[in-house]
C-alpha positions as CSV (number, residue, x, y, z in Angstrom):
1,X,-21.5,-19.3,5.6
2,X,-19.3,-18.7,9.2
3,X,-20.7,-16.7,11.5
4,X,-17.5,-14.4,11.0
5,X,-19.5,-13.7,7.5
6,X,-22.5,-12.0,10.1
7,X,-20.8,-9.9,11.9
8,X,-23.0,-7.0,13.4
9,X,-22.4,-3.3,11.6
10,X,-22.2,-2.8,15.8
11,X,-19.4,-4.8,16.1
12,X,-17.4,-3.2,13.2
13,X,-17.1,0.0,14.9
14,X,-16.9,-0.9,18.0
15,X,-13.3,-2.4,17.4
16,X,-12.8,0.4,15.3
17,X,-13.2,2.7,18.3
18,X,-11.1,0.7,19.9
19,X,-8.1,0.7,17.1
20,X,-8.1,4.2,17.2
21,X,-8.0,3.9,20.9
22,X,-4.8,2.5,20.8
23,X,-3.1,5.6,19.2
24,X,-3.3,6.9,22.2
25,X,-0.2,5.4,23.8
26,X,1.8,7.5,20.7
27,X,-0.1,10.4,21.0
28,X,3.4,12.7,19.8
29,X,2.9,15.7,17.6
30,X,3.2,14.2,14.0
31,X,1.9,10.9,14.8
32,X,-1.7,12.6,15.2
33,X,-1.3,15.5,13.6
34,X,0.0,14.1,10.1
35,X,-3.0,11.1,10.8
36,X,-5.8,10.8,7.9
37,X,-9.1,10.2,7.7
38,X,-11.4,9.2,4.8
39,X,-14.7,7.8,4.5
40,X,-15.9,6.1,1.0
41,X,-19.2,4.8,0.3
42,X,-19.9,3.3,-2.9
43,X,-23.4,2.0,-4.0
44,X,-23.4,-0.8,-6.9
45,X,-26.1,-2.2,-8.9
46,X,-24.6,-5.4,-11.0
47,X,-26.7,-7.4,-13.4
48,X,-25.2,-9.9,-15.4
49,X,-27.4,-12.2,-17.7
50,X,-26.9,-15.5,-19.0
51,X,-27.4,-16.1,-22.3
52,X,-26.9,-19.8,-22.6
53,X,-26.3,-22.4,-21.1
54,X,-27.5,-24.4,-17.3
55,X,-27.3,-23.1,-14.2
56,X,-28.2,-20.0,-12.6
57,X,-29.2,-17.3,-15.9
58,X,-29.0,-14.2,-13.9
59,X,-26.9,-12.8,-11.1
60,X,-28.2,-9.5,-10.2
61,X,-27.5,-7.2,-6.7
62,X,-27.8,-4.0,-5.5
63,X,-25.6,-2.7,-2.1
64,X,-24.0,-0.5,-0.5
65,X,-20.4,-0.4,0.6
66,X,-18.9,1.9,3.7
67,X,-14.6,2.2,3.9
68,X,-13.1,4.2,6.9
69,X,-9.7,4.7,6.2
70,X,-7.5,5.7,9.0
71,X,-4.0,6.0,8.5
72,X,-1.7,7.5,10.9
73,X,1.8,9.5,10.6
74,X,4.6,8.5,12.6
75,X,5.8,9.0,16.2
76,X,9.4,11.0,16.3
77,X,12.8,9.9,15.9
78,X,14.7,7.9,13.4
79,X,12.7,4.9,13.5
80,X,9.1,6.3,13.5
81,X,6.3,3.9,14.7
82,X,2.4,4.3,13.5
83,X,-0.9,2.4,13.1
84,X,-3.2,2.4,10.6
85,X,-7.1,0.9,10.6
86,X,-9.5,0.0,7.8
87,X,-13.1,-1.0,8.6
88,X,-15.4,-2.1,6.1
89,X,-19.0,-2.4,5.9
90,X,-21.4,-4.0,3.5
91,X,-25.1,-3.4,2.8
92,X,-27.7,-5.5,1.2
93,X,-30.1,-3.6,-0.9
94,X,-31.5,-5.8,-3.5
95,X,-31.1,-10.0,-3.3
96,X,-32.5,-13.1,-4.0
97,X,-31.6,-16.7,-3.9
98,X,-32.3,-16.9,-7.9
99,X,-29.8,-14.1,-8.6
100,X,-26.8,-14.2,-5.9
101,X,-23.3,-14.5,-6.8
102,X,-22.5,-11.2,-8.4
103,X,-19.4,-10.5,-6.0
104,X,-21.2,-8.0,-4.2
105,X,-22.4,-10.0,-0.9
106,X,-21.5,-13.1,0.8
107,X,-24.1,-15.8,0.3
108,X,-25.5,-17.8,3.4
109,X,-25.7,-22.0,3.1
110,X,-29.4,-21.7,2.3
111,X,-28.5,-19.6,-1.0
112,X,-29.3,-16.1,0.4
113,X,-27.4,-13.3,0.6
114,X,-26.4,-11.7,3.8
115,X,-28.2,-8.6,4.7
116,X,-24.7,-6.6,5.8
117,X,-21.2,-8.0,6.4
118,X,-18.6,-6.3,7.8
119,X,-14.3,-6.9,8.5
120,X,-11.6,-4.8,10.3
121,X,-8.0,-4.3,9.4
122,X,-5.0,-3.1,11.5
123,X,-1.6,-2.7,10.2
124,X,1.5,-1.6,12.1
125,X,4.1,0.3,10.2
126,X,7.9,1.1,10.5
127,X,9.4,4.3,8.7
128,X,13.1,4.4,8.7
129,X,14.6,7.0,6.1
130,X,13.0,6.1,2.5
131,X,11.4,2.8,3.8
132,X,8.1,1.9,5.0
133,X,7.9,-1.7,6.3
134,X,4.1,-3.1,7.3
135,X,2.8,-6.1,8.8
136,X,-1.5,-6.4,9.1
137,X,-3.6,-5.6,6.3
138,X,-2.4,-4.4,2.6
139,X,-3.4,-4.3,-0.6
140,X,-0.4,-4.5,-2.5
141,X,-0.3,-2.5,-5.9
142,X,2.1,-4.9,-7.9
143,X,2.3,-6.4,-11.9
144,X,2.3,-10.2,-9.8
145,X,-0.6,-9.5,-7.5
146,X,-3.6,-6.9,-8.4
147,X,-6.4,-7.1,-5.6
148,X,-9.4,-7.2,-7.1
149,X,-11.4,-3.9,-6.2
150,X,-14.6,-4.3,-8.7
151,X,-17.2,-4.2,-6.1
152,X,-18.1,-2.4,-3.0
153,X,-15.1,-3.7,-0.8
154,X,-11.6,-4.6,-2.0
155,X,-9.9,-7.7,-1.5
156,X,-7.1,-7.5,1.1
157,X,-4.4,-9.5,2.4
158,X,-3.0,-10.1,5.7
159,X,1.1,-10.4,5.5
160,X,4.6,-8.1,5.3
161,X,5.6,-5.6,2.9
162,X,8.2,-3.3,2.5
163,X,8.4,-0.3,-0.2
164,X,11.6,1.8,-0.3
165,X,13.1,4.4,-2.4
166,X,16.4,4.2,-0.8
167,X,17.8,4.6,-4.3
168,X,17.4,7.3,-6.6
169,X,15.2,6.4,-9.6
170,X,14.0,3.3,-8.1
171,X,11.1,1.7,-6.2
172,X,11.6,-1.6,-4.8
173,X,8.5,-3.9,-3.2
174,X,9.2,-7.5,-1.5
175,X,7.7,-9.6,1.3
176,X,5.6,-12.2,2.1
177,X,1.5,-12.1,2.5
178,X,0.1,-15.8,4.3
179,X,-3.5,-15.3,3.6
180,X,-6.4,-12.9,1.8
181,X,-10.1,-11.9,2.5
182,X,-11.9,-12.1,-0.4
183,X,-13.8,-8.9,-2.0
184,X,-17.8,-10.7,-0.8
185,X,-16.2,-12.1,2.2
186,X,-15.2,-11.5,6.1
187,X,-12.8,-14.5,6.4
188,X,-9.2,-15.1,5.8
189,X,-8.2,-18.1,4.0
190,X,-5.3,-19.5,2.1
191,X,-4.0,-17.9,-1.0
192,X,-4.7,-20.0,-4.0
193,X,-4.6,-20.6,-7.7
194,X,-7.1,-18.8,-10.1
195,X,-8.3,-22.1,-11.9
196,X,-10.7,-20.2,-14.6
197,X,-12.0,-22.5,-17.4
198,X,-10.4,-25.9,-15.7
199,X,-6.7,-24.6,-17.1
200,X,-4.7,-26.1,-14.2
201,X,-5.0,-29.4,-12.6
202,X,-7.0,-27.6,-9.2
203,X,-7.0,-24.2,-7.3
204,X,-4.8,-25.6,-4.9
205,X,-3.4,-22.9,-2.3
206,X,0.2,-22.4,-0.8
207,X,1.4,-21.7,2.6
208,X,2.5,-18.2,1.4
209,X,3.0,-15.5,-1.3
210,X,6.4,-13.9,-1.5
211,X,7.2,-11.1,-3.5
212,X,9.6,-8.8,-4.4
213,X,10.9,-6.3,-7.2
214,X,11.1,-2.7,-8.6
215,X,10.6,0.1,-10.7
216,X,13.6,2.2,-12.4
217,X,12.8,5.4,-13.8
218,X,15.4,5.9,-16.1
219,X,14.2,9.6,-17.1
220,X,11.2,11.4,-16.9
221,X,8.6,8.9,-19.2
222,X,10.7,5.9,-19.3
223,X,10.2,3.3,-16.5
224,X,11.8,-0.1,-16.7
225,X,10.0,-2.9,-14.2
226,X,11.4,-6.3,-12.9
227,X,9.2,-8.2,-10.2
228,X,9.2,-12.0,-9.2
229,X,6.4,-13.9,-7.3
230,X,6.0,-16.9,-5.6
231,X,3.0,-19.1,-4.4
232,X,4.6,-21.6,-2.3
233,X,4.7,-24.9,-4.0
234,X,2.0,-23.8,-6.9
235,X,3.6,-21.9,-9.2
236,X,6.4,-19.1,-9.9
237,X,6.1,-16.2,-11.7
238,X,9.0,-13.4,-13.2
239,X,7.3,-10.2,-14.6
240,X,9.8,-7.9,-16.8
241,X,7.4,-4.4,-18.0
242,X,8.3,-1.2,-19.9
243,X,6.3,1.8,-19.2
244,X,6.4,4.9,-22.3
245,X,4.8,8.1,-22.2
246,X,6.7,10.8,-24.3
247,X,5.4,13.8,-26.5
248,X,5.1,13.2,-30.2
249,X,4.0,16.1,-32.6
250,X,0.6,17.6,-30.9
251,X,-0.2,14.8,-28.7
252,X,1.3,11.9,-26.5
253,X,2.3,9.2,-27.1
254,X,2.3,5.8,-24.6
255,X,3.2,1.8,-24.4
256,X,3.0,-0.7,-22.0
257,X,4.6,-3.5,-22.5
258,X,4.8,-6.6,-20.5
259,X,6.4,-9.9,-20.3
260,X,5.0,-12.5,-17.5
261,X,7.0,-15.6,-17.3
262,X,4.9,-18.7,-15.2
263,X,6.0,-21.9,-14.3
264,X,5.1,-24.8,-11.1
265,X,6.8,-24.8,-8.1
266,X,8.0,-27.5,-5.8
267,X,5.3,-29.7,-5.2
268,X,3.1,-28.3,-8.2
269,X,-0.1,-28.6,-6.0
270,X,-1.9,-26.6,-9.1
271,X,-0.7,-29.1,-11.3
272,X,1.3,-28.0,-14.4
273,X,1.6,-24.3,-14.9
274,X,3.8,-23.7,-18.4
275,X,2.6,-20.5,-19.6
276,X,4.6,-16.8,-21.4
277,X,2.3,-14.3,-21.7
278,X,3.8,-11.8,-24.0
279,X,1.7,-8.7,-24.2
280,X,1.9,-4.7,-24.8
281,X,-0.7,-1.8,-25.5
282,X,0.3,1.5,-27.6
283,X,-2.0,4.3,-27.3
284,X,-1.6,8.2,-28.9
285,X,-3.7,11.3,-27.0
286,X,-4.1,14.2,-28.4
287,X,-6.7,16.6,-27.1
288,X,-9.5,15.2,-25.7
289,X,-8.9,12.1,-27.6
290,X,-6.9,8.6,-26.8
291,X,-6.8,5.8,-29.0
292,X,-5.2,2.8,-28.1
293,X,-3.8,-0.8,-29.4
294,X,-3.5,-3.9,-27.6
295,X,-2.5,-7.5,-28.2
296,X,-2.1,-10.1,-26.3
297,X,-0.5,-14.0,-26.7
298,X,-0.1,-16.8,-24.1
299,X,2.3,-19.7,-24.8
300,X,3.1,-22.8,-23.3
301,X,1.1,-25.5,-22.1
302,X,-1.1,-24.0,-19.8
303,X,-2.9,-20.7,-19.6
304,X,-2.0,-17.7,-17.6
305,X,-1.1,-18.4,-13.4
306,X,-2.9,-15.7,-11.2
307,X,-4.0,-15.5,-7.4
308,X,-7.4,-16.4,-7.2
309,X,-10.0,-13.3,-6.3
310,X,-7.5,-11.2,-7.7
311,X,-7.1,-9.5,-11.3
312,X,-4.1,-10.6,-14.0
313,X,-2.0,-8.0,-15.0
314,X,-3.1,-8.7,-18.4
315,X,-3.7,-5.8,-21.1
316,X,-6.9,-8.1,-22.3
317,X,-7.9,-8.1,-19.1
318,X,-11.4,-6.0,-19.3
319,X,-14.7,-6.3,-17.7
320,X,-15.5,-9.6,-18.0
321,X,-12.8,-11.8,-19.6
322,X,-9.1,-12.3,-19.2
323,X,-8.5,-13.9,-23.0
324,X,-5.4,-15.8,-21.1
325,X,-6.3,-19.8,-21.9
326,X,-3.8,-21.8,-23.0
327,X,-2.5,-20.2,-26.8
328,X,-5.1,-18.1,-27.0
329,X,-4.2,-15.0,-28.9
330,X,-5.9,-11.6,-29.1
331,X,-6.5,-8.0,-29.9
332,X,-8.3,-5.0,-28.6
333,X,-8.9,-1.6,-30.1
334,X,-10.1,1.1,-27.6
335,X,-11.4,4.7,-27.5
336,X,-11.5,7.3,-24.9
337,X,-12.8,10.5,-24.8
338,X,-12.5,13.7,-22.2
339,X,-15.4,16.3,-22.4
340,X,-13.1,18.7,-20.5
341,X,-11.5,19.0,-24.0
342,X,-14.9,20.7,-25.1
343,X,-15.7,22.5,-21.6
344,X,-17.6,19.6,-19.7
345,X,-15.1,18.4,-17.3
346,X,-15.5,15.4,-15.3
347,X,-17.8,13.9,-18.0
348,X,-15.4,10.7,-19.7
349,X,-16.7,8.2,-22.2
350,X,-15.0,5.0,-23.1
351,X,-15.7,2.3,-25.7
352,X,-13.0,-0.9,-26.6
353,X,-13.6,-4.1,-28.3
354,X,-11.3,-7.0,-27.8
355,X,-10.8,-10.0,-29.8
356,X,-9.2,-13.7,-29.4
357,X,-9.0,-16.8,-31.2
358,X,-7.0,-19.9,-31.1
359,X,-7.8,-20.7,-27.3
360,X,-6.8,-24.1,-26.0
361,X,-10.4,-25.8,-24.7
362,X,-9.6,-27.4,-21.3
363,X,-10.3,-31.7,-21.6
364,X,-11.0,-31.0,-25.3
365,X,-8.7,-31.1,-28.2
366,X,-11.0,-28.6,-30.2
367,X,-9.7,-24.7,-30.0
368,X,-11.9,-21.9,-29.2
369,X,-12.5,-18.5,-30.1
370,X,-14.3,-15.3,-27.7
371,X,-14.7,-11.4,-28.0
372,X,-15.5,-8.8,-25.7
373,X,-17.1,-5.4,-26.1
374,X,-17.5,-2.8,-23.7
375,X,-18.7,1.0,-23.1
376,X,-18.3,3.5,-20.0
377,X,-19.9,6.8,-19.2
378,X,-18.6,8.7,-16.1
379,X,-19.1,11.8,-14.7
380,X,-17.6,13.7,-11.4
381,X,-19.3,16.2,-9.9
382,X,-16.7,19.3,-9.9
383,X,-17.7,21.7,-7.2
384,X,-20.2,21.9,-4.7
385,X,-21.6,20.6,-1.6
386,X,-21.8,17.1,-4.0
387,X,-17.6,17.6,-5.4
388,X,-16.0,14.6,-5.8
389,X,-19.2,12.5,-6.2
390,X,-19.0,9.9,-9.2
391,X,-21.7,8.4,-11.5
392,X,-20.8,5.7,-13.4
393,X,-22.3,3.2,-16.0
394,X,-20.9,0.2,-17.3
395,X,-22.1,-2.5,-20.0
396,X,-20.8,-5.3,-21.4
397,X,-21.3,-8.0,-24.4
398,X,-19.4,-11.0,-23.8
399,X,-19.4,-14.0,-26.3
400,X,-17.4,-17.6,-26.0
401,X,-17.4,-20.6,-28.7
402,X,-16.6,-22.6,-25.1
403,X,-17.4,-20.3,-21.8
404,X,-21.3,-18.9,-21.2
405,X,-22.2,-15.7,-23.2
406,X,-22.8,-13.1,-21.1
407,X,-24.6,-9.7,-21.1
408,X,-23.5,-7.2,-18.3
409,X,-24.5,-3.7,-17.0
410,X,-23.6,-1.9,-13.6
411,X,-24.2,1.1,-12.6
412,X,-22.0,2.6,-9.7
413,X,-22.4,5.8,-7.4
414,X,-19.6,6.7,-5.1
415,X,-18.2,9.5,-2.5
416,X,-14.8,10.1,-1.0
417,X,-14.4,12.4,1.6
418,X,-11.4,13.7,3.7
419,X,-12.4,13.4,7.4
């Protein structure tokens, strides 16, 4: 591990400080007084067993994560100018050398887990009408590229991104992001290709990630989607989506529906990537209750292309598994339920089982079938000196003809609060 990976808690806020210092120069009326503040902690205890298989059987954590968000407004004029910061700090709790590797914390060369870790982020930003443009550190919230956010820090990216709403109706994304800091990690390093299960021919990485695509909302419940992405000589990817939510009879009714088309590009450092991953989830609500569909089906010759770290924009994608090898095919049923319906609000349960089959077995010619099941209490705190403070259990059965069977549990206590 780099000694960027044990950075001092110190040193983290230090250069915070010193970020926040450099408002100063701005300091106009709506630059500081339309500036945020928010502090997140979130405290994590992830065990997930092994139940076959060589190797390590158990990777099981405990830590705590800090976020300061600081986000400025804008100085005045047409063009207004800000500056926004994002320090991070991670805490190890619980660790050993037996059990690292659940995501949590970085792990050191000698197979221990570092006792905190920490990372800064500073990003520059442009308003200009309905148009934000930023350069520094995002996490981009798009169908081609889904940071993963799972543990106590987020995955980020360093590049340019612009979001407008110049035109009624629609919301257009595009730029270009060079490299990431993984979720565990305090380094940057090169955007590559999720290579899950041996599908592509290595986890090669690009020079760059371009982007770019929108949203139309055609009328209120009815949003069509069209994004394309680009990891430079890897692989391409066009994503066409339809999003549903309308009233029908006493409840509501919703779809998702999703179309991700993948292929190499250029050089095809990856190696082959053939894949259509056609795939859609219906779900009905009606009180306190939602009950929803899914399925899920991945052609081609390879399976599904995604950034590695990051999650797919999959339906099937759930707590463990992304059911996205080559063919595979499957199916999820899920329930939800909110107490609020009968006077406990903040309390949610949710339970879902999915199911595939037909998977294409990477270096084999046998095929493969897997199932997932998985159940969520959580409960928010409503008022109080405690409001806004979450509790929230997780568990998870996994099982594979051709990956390791897993058992899963976290449990997960966080806090938000405006500063």
């Amino acid at each position: 591990m780099s000694s960027a990976s044990r950075q001092l808690p110190a040193r983290a806020c230090i250069s915070l400080a010193c970020s926040v210092s450099a408002f100063a120069p701005f300091s106009q009326a709506a630059f500081v007084d339309d500036a945020s503040a928010r502090l997140e902690a979130r405290n994590i205890y992830f065990n997930r067993d092994f139940r076959e298989g060589t190797g390590q059987s158990r990777r099981e954590e405990w830590a705590q994560g800090l976020i300061l968000d600081l986000q400025s407004g804008f100085t005045e004029g047409s063009v207004g100018v800000g500056l926004d910061a994002l320090g991070q700090l991670g805490l190890k709790l619980d660790s050993s050398p037996d059990r690292t590797g659940s995501g949590l914390l970085p792990t050191h060369d000698d197979g221990r887990a570092a006792d905190e870790y920490s990372k800064l982020g500073l990003t520059a930003k442009l308003r200009l009408s309905q148009s934000l443009l930023r350069y520094g550190t995002l996490i981009p919230d798009l169908p081609t590229l889904q940071p993963n956010d799972g543990r106590i820090l987020p995955q980020t990216f360093f590049g340019t991104q612009l979001d407008s709403a110049e035109l009624a109706g629609l919301q257009f994304s595009g730029g270009r992001l060079n490299q990431f800091t993984d979720r565990d990690s305090s380094n940057r390093e090169d955007i590559a290709l999720n290579n899950k299960n041996g599908r592509f021919a290595s986890a090669a990485a690009g020079e760059h990630f371009d982007f770019a695509g929108g949203d139309y909302q055609f009328a209120e419940g009815l949003t069509a989607r069209y994004h394309f992405a680009r990891l430079d000589e890897v692989y391409r990817q066009q994503f066409l989506g339809l999003l549903i939510s309308q009233p029908l009879g006493p409840g509501v009714f919703g779809a998702d529906l999703r179309l991700s088309l993948s292929d190499e590009d250029g050089a095809a450092l990856g190696g082959e990537v053939d894949n259509r991953a056609l795939n859609g989830l219906l779900s009905y609500t009606l009180g306190g209750h939602k009950l929803s569909l899914a399925a899920q089906k991945m052609s081609g010759d390879s399976g599904f292309a995604y950034v590695d770290g990051s999650d797919p924009y999959l339906v099937n994608f759930v707590q463990i598994n992304d059911f996205a090898n080559a063919d595979e095919r499957s199916w999820q049923a899920r329930y939800d339920y909110d107490f609020k319906a009968v006077g406990l609000p903040g309390l949610t349960f949710m339970s879902r089982y999915v199911q595939g089959d037909d998977a294409r077995i990477s270096g084999s010619s046998a095929r493969g079938g897997e199932w997932e099941r998985n159940s969520e209490v959580k409960y928010v705190v409503q008022s109080g000196p405690l409001k806004n403070l979450f509790v929230r259990l997780r568990n998870a059965t996994f099982r594979s003809d051709f990956a390791r069977d897993a058992d899963e549990t976290r449990v997960i206590v966080g806090y938000s609060l405006a500063l």
